[in-house]
N, C-alpha and C positions, 0 to 999 in steps of 0.2 A: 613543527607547524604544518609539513607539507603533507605529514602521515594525517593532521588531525583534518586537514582540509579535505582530504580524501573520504575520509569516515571509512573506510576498509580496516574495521577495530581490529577484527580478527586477525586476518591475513597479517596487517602491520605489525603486530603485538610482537611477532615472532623476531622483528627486528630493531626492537628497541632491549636496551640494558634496563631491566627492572629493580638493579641493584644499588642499594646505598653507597655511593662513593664518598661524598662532600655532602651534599644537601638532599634530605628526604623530601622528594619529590613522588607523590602519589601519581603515577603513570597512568594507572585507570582513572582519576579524576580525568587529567587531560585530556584522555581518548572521549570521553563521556561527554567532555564537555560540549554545548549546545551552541554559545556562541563565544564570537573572541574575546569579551569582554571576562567570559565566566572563565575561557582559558586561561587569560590572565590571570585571574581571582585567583586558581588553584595557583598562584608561585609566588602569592604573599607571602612573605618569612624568608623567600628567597634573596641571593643579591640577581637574581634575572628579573624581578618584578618593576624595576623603577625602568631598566633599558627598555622592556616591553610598554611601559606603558607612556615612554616617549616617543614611542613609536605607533601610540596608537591612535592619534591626532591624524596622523599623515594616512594610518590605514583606513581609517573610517573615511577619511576625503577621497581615496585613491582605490580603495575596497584588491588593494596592491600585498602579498606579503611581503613586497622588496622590502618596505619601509620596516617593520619589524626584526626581518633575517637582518636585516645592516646594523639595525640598533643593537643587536645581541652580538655578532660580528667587533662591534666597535668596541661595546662591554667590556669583549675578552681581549682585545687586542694591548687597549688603555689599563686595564689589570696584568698583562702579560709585561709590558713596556716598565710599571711598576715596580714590577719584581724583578727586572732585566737593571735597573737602574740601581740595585741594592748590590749587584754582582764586583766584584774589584775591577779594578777599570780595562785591563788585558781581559778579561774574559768580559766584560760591560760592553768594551768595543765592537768583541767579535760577533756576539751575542746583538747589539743593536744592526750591525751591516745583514747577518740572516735576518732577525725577523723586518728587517726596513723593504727587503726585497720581496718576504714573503707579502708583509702589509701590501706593497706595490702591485703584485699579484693580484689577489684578492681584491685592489683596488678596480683592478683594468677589467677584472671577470665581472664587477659590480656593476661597474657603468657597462659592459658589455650586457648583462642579462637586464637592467635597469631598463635599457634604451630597448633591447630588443624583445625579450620575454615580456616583461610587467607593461612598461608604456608601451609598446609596441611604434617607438619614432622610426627604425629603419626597416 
């Protein structure tokens, strides 16, 4: 999102994976795209289109990427937790205490760029 907000097509291209991993994502659509809404568009068929576009209520009020980057963030974390809960419960354990700390993490850096980059409270 923050490559597409830049529109530096060029120069960014060099740092994105163009390659099919999981889900054929047309990269050049994305870059192309004109507004958020048509970004979105391009990740219908995706599982990233429905977090995207619960997050797009909050972006169109806030004209904020926070609300987007968190909804995609939560996405994978709540898919990660998933799959973390399928593990046998010695390795479920150890597996929930890493990702509970990393989630934590990524918590305190949210509300920290939240507060200070996007709304700008502090």
């Amino acid at each position: 999102l923050n490559v597409w907000m830049g529109k530096k097509i060029e120069s960014n291209r060099d740092h994105i994976n163009n390659n099919k991993i999981i889900h054929d994502i047309n990269i050049d659509h994305l870059l192309r795209s004109t507004s958020i809404e048509d970004f979105i568009s391009f990740l219908n068929g995706t599982p990233y289109y429905n977090p995207m576009i619960e997050g797009l209520k909050d972006y169109n009020k806030n004209k904020s990427l926070f609300y987007l980057e968190t909804k995609l963030e939560q996405f994978y974390y709540d898919n990660l937790i998933k799959a973390g809960r399928m593990l046998n419960k010695k390795d479920r354990t150890l597996f929930m205490r890493l990702i509970g700390t990393e989630i934590d993490i990524i918590n305190i850096t949210w509300i920290f760029s939240g507060n200070i980059v996007y709304l700008k409270k502090f």
